[in-house]
C-alpha positions in Angstrom: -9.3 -41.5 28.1 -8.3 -44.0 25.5 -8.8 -41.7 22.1 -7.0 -38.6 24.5 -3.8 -41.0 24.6 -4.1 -42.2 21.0 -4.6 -38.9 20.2 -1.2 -37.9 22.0 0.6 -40.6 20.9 -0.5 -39.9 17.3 1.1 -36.6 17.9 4.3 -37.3 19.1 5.0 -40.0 16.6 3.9 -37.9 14.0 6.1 -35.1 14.6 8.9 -37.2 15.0 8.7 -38.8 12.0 8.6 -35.4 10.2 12.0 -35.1 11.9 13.3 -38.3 11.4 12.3 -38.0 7.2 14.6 -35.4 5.4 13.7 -32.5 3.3 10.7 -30.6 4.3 6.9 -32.3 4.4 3.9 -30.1 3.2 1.5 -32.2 5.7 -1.0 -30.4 7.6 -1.1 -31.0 11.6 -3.9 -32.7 11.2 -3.4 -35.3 9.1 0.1 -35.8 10.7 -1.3 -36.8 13.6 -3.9 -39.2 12.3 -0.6 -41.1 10.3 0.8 -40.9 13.6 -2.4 -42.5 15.3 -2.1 -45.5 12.5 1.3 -46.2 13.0 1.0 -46.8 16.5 -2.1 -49.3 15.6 0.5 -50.7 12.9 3.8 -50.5 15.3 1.3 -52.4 18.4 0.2 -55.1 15.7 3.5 -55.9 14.2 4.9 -55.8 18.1 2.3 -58.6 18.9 3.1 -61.0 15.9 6.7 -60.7 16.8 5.8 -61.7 20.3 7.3 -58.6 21.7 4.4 -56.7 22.6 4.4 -57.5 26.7 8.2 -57.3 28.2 9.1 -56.3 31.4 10.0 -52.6 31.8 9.8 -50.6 28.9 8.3 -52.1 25.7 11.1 -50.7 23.2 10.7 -53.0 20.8 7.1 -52.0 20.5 8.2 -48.4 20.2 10.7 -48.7 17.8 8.2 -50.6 15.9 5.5 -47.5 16.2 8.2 -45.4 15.3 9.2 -47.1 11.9 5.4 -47.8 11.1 4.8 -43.8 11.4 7.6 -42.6 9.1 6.8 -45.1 6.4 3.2 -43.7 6.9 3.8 -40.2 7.1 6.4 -40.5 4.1 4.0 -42.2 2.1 1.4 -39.8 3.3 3.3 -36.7 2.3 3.5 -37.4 -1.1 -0.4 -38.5 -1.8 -0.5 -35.5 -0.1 2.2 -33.5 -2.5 0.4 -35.8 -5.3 -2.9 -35.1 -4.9 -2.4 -30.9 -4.5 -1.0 -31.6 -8.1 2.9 -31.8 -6.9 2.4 -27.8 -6.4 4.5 -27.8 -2.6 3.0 -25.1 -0.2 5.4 -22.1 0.6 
């Protein structure tokens, strides 16, 4: 049930971070959601050293965290991405 949530997660993160980043992003689905998954392992890691991983209520720290970890990641990702297709963008 663990890799279903991660999975999930992964997914909403991802697409939000497509929103969140202007201009248009030539990423596939997949590999959206897989940035997605990382940032949430980033987002949860930096949470912890910050000591803010376990509050009462509603950890939103720890999601605003996730949240910036997965548009750095899906930023960076898009161009490798753009990059290694040879900077040709995908109609």
């Amino acid at each position: 049930m663990g890799w279903l949530w991660a999975i999930i997660v992964g997914l909403v993160l991802g697409l939000i971070a497509k929103a969140v980043i202007p201009g248009k992003q030539h990423l596939p689905l997949w590999l959206t959601v897989i940035l997605g998954m990382i940032g949430g392992i980033a987002g949860n890691a930096i949470a912890r050293s910050a000591g803010v991983d376990a509050t009462s209520g509603i950890d939103w720290w720890r999601h605003i965290f996730q949240l910036a970890a997965a548009i750095i990641l899906v930023g960076l990702g898009d161009a490798a991405y753009t990059a290694a297709r040879g900077g040709k963008r995908r109609a």
